[in-house]
C-alpha positions as CSV (number, residue, x, y, z in Angstrom):
1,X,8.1,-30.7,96.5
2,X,6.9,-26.8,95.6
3,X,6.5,-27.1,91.7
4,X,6.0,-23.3,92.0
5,X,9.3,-22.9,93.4
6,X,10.9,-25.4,90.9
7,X,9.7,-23.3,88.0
8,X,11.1,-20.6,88.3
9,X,14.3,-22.2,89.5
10,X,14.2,-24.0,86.2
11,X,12.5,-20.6,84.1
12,X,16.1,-18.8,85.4
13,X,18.5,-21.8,84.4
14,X,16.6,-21.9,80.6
15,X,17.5,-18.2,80.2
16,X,20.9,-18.7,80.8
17,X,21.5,-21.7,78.7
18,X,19.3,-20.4,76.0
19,X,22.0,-17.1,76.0
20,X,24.3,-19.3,75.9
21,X,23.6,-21.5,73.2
22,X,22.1,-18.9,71.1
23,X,24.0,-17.9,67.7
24,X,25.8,-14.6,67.6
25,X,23.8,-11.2,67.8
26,X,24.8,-8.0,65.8
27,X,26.8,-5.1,67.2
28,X,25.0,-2.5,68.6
29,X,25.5,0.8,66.7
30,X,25.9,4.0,68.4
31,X,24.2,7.2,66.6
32,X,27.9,8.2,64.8
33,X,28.6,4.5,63.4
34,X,30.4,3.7,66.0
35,X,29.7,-0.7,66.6
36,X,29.7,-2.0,69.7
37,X,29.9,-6.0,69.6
38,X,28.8,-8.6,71.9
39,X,30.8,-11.0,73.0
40,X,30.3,-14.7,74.0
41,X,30.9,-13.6,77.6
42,X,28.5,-10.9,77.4
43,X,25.3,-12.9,75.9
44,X,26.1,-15.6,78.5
45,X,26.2,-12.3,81.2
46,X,22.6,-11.1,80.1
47,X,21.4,-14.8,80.6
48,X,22.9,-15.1,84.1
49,X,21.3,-11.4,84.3
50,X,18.2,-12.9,84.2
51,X,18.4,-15.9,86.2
52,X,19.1,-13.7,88.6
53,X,16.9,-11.4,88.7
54,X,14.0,-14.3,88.4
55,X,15.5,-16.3,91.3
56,X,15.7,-12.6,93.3
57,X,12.2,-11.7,92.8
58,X,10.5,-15.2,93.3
59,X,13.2,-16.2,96.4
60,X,13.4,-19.6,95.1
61,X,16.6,-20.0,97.2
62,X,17.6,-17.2,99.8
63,X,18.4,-13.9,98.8
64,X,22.2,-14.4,99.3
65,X,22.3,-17.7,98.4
66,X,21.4,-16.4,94.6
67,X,24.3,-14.1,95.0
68,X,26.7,-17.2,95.5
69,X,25.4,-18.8,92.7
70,X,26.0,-15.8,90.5
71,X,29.6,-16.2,91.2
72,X,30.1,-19.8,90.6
73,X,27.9,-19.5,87.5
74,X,30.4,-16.9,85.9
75,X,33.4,-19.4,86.6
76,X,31.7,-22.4,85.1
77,X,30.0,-20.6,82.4
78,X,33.3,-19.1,81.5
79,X,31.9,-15.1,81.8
80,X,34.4,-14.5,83.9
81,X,37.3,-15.9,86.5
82,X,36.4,-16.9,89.8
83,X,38.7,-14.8,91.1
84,X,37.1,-11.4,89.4
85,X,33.6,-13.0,90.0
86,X,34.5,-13.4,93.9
87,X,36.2,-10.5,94.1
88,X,33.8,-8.3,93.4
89,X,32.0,-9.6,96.7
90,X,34.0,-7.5,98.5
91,X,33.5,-4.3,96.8
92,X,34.3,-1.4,98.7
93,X,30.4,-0.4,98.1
94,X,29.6,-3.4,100.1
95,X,31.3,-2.8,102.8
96,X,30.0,0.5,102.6
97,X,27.0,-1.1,103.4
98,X,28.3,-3.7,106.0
99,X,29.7,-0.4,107.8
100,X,26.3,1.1,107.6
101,X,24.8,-2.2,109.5
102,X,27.4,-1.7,112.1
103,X,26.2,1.7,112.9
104,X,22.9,1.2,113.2
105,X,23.6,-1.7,115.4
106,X,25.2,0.6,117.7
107,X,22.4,2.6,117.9
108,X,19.8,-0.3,118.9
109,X,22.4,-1.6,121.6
110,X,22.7,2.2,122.9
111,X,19.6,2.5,123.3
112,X,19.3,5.8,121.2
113,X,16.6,4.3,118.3
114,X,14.2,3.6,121.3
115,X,14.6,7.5,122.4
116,X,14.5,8.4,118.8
117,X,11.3,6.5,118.2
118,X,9.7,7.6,121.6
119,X,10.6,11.3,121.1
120,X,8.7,11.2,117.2
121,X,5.6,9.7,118.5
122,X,5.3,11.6,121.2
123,X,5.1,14.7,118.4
124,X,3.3,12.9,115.6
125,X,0.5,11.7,118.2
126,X,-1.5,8.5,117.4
127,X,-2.8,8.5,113.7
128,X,-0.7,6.0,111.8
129,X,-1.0,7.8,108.7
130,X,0.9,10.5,110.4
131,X,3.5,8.4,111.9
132,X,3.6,7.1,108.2
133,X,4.4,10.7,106.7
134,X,6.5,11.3,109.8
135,X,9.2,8.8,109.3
136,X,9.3,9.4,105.6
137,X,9.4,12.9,105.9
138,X,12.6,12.4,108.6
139,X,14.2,10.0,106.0
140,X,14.1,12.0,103.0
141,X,15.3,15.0,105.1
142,X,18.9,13.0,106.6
143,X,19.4,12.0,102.8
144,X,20.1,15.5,101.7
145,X,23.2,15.6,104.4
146,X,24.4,12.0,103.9
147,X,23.9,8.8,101.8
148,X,20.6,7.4,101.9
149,X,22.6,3.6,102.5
150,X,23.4,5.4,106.3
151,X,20.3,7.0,106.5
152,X,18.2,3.8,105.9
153,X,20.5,2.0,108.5
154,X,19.8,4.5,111.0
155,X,15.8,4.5,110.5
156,X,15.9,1.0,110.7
157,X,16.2,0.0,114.1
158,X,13.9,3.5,115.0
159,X,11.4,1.8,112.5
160,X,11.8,-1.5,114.4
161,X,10.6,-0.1,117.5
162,X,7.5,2.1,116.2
163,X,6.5,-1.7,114.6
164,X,7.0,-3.2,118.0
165,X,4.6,-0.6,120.0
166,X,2.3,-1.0,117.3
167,X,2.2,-4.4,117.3
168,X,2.1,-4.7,121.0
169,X,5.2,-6.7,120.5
170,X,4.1,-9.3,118.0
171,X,6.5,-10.3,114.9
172,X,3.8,-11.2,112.8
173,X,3.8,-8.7,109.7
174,X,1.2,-6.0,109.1
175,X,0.1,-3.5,106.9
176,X,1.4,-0.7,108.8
177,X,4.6,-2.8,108.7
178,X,4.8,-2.6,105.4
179,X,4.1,0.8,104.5
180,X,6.4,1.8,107.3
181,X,9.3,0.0,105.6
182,X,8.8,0.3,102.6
183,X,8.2,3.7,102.2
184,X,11.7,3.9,104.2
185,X,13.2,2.5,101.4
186,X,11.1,4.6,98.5
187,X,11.2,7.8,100.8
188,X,15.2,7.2,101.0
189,X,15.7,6.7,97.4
190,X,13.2,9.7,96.1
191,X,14.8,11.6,98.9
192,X,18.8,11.1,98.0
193,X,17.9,13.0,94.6
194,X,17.4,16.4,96.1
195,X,21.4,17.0,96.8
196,X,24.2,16.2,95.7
197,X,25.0,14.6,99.1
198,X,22.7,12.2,98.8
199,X,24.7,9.4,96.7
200,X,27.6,8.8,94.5
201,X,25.6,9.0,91.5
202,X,24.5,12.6,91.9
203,X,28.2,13.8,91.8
204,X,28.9,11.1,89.1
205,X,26.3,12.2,86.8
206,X,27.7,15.9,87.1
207,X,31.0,14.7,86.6
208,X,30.0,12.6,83.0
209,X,28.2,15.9,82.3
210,X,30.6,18.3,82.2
211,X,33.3,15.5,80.6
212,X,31.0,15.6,77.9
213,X,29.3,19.2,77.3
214,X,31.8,21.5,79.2
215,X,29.3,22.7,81.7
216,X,29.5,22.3,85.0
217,X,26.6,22.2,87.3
218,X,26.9,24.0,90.6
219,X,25.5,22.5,94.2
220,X,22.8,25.1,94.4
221,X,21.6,24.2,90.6
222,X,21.9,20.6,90.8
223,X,19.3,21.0,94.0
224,X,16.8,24.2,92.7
225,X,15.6,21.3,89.9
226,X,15.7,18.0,91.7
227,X,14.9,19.3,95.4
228,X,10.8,19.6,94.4
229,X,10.6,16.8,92.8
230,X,12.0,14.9,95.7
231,X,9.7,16.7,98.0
232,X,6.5,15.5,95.9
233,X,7.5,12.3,95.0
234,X,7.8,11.7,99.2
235,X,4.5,13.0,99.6
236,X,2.9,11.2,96.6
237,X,4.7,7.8,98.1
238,X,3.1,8.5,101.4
239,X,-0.7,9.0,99.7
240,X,0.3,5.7,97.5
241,X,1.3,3.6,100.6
242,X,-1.6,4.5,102.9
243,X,-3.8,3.7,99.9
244,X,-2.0,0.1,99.1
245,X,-1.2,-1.1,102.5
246,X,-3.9,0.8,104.7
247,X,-3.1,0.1,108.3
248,X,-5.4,-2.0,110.6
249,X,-5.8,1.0,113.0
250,X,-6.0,3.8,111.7
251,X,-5.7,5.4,115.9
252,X,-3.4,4.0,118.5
253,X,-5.4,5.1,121.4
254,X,-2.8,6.0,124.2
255,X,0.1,5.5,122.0
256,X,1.3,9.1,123.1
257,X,0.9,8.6,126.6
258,X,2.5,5.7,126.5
259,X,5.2,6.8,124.1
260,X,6.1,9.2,126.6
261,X,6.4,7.0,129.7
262,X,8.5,5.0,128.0
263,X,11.1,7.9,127.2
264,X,10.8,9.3,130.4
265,X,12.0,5.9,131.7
266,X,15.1,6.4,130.0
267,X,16.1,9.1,131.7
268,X,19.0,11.5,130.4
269,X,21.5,10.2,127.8
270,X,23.8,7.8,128.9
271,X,27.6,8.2,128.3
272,X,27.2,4.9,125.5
273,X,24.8,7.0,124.1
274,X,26.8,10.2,123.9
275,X,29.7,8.1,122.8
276,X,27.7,6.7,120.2
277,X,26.7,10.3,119.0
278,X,29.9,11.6,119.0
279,X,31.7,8.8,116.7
280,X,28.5,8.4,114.5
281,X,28.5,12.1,114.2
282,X,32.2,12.4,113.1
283,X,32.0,9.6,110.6
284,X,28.7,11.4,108.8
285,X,30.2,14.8,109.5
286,X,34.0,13.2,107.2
287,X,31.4,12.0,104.8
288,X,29.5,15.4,104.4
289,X,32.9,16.9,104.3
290,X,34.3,14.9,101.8
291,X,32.5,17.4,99.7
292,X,33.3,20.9,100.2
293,X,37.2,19.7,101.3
294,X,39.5,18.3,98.3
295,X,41.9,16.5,100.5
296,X,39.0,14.4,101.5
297,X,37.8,13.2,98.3
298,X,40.4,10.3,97.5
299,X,38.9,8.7,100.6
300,X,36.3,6.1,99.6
301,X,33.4,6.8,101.5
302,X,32.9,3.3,103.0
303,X,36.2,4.0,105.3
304,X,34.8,6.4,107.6
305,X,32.0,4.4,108.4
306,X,34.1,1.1,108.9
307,X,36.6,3.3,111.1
308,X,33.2,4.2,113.4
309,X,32.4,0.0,113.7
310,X,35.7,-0.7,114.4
311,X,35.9,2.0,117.1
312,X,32.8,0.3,118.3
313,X,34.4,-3.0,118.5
314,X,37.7,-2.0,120.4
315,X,35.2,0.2,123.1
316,X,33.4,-3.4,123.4
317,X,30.2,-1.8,122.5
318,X,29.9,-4.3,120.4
319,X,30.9,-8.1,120.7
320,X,31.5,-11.1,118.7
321,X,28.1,-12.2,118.9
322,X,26.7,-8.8,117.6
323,X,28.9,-9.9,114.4
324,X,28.0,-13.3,114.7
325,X,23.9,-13.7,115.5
326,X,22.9,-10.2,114.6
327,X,24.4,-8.6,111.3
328,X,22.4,-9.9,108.1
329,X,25.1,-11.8,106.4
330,X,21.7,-12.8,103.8
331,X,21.5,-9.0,102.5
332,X,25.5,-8.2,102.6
333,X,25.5,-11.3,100.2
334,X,22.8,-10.0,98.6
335,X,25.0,-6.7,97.6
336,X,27.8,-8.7,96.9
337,X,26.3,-10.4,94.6
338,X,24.5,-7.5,92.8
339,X,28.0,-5.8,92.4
340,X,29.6,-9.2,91.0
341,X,26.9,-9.6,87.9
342,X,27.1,-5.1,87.6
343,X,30.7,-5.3,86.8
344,X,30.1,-8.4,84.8
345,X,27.7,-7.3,82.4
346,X,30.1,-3.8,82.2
347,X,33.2,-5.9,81.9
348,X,31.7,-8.4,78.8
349,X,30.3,-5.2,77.2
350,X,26.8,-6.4,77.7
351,X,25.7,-3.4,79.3
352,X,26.9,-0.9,76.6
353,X,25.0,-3.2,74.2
354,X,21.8,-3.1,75.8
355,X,21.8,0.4,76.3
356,X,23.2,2.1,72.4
357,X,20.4,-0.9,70.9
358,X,17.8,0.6,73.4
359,X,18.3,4.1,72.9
360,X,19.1,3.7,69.1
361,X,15.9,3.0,68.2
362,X,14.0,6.0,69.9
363,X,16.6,8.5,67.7
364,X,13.6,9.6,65.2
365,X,11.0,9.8,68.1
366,X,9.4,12.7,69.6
367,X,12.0,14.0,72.1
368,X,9.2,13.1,75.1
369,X,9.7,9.7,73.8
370,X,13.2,9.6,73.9
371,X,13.7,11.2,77.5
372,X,11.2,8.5,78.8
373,X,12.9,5.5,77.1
374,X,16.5,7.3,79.4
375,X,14.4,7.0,82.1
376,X,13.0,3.5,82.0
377,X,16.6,2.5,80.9
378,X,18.1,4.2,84.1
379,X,15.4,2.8,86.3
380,X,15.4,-1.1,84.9
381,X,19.6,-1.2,84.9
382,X,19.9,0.4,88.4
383,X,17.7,-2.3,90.1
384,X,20.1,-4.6,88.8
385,X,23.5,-2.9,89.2
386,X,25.2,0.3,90.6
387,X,23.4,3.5,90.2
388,X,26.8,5.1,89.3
389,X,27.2,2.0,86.9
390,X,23.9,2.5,85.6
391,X,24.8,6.4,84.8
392,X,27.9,5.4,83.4
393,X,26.6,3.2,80.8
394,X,23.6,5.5,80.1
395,X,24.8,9.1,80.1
396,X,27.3,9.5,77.5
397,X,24.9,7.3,75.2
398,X,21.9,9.3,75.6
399,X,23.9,12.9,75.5
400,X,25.5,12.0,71.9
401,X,21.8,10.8,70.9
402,X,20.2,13.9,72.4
403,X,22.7,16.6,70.2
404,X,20.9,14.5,66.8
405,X,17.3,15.2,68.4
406,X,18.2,19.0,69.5
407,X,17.3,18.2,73.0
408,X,18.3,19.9,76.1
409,X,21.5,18.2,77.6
410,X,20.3,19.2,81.0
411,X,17.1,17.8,80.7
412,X,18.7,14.3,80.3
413,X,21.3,14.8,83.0
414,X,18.4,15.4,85.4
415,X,15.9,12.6,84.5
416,X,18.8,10.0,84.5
417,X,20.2,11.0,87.6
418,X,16.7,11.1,89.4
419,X,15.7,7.7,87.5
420,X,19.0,6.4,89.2
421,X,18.0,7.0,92.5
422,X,14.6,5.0,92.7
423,X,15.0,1.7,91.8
424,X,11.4,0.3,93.8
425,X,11.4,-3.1,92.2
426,X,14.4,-5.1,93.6
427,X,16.1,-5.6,96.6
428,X,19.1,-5.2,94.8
429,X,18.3,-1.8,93.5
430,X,19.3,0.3,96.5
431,X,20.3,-0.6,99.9
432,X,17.7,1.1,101.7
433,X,15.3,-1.6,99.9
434,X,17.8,-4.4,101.0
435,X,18.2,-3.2,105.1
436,X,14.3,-2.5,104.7
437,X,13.8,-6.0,103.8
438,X,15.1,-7.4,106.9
439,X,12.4,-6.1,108.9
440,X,10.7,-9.2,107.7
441,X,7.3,-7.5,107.5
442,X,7.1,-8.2,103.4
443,X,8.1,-10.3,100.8
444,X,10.6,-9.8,97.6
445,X,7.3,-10.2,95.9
446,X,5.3,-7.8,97.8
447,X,8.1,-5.3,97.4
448,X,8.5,-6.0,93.2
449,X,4.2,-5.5,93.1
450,X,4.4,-2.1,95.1
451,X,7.5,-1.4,92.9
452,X,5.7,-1.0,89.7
453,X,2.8,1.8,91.0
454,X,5.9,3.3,92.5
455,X,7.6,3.1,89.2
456,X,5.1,4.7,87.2
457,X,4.6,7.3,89.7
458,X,8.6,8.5,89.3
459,X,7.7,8.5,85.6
460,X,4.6,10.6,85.6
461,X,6.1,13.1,88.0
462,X,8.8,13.0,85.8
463,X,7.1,14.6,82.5
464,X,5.1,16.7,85.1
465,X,8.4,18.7,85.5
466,X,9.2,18.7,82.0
467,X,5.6,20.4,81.0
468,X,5.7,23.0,83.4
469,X,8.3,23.2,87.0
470,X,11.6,22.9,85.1
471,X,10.3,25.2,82.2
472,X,9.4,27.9,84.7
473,X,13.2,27.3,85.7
474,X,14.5,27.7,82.5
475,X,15.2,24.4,81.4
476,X,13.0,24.1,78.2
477,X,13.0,20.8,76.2
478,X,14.3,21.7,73.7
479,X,17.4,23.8,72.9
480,X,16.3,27.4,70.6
């Protein structure tokens, strides 16, 4: 038996029965009076909360299999129906995700992430700590044209191959494995911030911001104050990831050489490549679209990219046994159950609960002290539920608290929208972090300890900006 293991599964069931026996807790009370109560369902939500986020970081079962258990806890602890619970596992964000799987699936059995891979070594040269900045610096790029869920799922399988010449073929993990995919996942999420292209909480945000102060926030203006802090945060990643995990070679002699004989041996593009392009490129292209066109925007984003695997599938580019052996069912369940204990916590109320208590009590602090605590807020809730969710909750709380305090509105729509795009602790936070976990080349654990350096980084960038870029840009603290 692995008493270690058996600890924590027990620490994560003691949380939720001691939520669930524990005697009703006061409202929450919102800066105008206005209480927000907790429920029976909700305290029993933030115990499940828990349990799950124990049994995620620790992987006391398998990633996915926690997700099931998160549903059929909710029905037998009464939070919520099966059928909501369940439902929820098929979330059009989640197949979102299985969509983006699909596509870069298609690119590995094309052939194209083997060209792509050759044809960036062959200009980055042989130094891993370039190849390192190289891949992040591609990543963060993509994710100002599309979302950084497609844009992870394309690096992937390039990622894959870099790993495989480094390793000379071996599985076994390595440093350079793990910088590599991590800082996919951090360079994807610090990345997504810089446009509102990015992810749906970028638009979201804007949208919750101009519901509640009238001002709307233009494309060019949401990018002037969160492109350069994307840019350093990818840079400051890179210095923190060489540092952490500093790769067994630092040269691959002949890497370039060989780099390029291997791309020369595969000749000009093939028509499955082409084809590939070409329906990849129109489902990106519809989601970039989407927008700059109106009659796009009803479409939920996940479609196009399910339309591209499906077109895939009737072209027999892919086959029953590419759905079968090779999509990771473990991390769509993963999502699925992320979603399922997001909506639960929103739907019992405990979410609004935790969020006016939190906030509440920073409503006589110094206003520094107040933005932070939006930002740790924002970055804690969205590595356990949506980032749009997340914003959602946060937002309207912290803009009716900011009026009292006489800080700039603007400053808190743009540290909780970047806070909402770099969850580095959990899997669960983004799904860059999920598809970068498949590579197998680190643990949940690993990933949670790198997390909180990352973490703390976002946050000391963060009042970097406030003391002196977005000043310079007119966005004091304070409003005169």
């Amino acid at each position: 038996m692995n008493h270690k293991r058996w600890i924590f599964v027990l620490l994560g069931v003691a949380f939720l029965l001691f939520f669930t026996w524990l005697p009703p807790l006061a409202p929450a009370v919102d800066p105008v009076g206005k209480a927000f109560p907790l429920p029976e369902e909700g305290k029993r939500a933030l115990g499940l909360f828990l349990l799950a986020g124990i049994w995620w970081v620790f992987e006391v079962v398998p990633i996915g299999v926690t997700s099931i258990a998160i549903g059929v806890l909710q029905a037998v602890f009464a939070i919520r129906p099966a059928k909501e619970a369940f439902r929820d596992f098929m979330d059009p964000t989640v197949m979102f995700i299985f969509g983006s799987l699909l596509i870069g699936l298609a690119f590995t059995k094309s052939g194209l992430t083997r060209r792509l891979a050759y044809r960036m070594l062959m200009v980055v040269g042989e130094d891993t700590r370039l190849i390192l900045l190289g891949c992040f610096v591609i990543t963060a790029l993509l994710t100002h044209l599309m979302a950084h869920t497609a844009v992870a799922a394309t690096m992937f399988p390039i990622l894959m191959a870099i790993t495989t010449l480094y390793s000379d073929g071996s599985e076994k993990p390595t440093r350079f494995g793990k910088a590599l995919f991590i800082g996919m996942a951090y360079a994807a999420g610090a990345g997504s911030i810089a446009t509102m292209l990015g992810g749906a909480r970028n638009p979201a945000a804007v949208g919750f911001f101009k519901e509640f102060t009238g001002a709307d926030i233009t494309f060019t203006e949401f990018s002037l104050h969160l492109m350069p802090m994307a840019w350093l945060l990818v840079i400051l990643i890179w210095l923190l990831l060489v540092v952490w995990y500093r790769p067994e070679q630092i040269r691959i002699p002949g890497l370039r050489d060989r780099a390029r004989e291997l791309y020369a041996q595969l000749g000009p593009l093939s028509k499955q490549e082409i084809f590939v392009l070409v329906v990849v490129g129109l489902a990106l292209g519809t989601l970039v679209a989407q927008g700059f066109i109106p009659a796009l925007k009803g479409l939920d984003r996940s479609v196009p990219l399910l339309a591209a695997g499906l077109v895939f599938f009737l072209f027999r580019l892919l086959d029953v046994e590419d759905l079968e052996k090779r999509i990771p069912w473990n991390i769509v369940l993963l999502f699925s159950g992320a979603m399922s204990i997001g909506f639960a916590l929103w739907q019992t109320g405990a979410a609004q609960w935790m969020a006016i208590n939190w906030l509440a009590m920073f409503q006589g602090a110094h206003w520094l002290f107040f933005v932070l605590a939006i930002a740790v807020l924002v970055l804690v809730m969205t590595n356990f539920i949506m980032n749009v969710a997340a914003i959602a909750i946060t937002l309207p709380v912290a803009l009716v608290i900011a009026g009292y305090l006489n800080v700039n509105p603007y400053l808190v729509l743009y540290v909780a929208t970047a806070a909402a795009g770099m969850p580095f602790l959990l899997l669960i936070g983004a799904a860059p972090n999920a598809i970068a976990y498949e590579s197998k080349q680190f643990t949940t654990g690993q990933f949670f300890l790198t997390g909180i350096p990352g973490t703390l980084l976002v946050l000391a960038v963060m009042v970097l900006f406030m003391f002196t870029v977005w000043p310079l840009e007119g966005m004091h603290p304070l409003l005169r």
